[in-house]
C-alpha positions in Angstrom: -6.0 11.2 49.6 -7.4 9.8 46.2 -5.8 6.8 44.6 -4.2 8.1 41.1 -6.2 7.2 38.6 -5.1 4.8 35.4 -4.0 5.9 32.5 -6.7 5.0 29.6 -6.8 3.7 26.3 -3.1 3.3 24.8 -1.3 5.1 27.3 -2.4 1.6 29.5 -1.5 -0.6 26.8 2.6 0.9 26.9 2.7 1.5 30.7 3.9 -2.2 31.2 3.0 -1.6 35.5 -0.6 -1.8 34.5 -0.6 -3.2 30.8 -2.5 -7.3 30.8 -2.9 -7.4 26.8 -5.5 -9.6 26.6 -6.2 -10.4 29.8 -8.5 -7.0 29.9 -12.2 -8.4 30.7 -14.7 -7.2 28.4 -15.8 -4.6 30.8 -12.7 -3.4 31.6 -11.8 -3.0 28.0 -14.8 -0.7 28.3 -13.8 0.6 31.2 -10.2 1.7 30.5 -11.4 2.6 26.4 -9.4 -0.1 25.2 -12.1 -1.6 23.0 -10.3 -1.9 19.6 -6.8 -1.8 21.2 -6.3 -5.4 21.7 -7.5 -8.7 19.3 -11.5 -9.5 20.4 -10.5 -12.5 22.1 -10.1 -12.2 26.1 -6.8 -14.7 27.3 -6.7 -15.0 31.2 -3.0 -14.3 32.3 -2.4 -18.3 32.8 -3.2 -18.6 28.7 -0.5 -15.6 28.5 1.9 -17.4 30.9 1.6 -20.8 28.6 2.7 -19.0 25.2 5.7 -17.2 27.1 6.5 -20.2 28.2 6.7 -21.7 25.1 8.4 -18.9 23.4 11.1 -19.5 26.0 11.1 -23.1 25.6 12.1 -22.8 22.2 15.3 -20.2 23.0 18.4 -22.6 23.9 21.1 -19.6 25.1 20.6 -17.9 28.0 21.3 -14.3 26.0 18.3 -14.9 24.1 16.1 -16.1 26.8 17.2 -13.2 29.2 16.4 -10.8 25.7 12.8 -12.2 25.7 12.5 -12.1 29.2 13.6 -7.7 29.1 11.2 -7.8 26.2 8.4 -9.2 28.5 8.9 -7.4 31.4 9.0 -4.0 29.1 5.6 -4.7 27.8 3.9 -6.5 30.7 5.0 -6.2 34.2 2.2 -8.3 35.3 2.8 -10.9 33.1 6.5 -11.0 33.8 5.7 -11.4 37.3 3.7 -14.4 36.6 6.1 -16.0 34.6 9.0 -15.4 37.0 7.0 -16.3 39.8 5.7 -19.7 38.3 8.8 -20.6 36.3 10.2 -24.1 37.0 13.1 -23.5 35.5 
């Protein structure tokens, strides 16, 4: 059986299971026909990780940082994951 295939362009970009804003390669921007989609710049996922944790850093009640962390994991699973997985506290 094949493996399903990815959705392309902005159907990628809302699907938060295979969504990794800028962390898309220049190729796979290509690839995928996300070229224009996302900011020129590529970020790798750690870069991506930093900022969230910053934004989180700067939330003092836990409502606010559980909001932020929904709000993560409904645009970037991947991301989420990573920031879950290599939070500290």
């Amino acid at each position: 059986m094949a493996a399903p295939s990815l959705p392309r362009g902005r159907a990628m970009l809302v699907n938060p299971l295979v969504n990794r804003g800028t962390a898309f390669s220049h190729t796979q921007r290509a690839e995928h026909s996300l070229e224009g989609l996302l900011s020129a710049k590529v970020s790798d996922i750690s870069s991506q990780a930093a900022r969230a944790y910053a934004i989180l850093a700067n939330l003092h009640e836990p409502l606010a940082k559980y909001r932020e962390l929904a709000a993560l994991q409904d645009r970037n699973e991947y991301l989420f994951l990573s920031r879950v997985a290599g939070s500290s506290g």
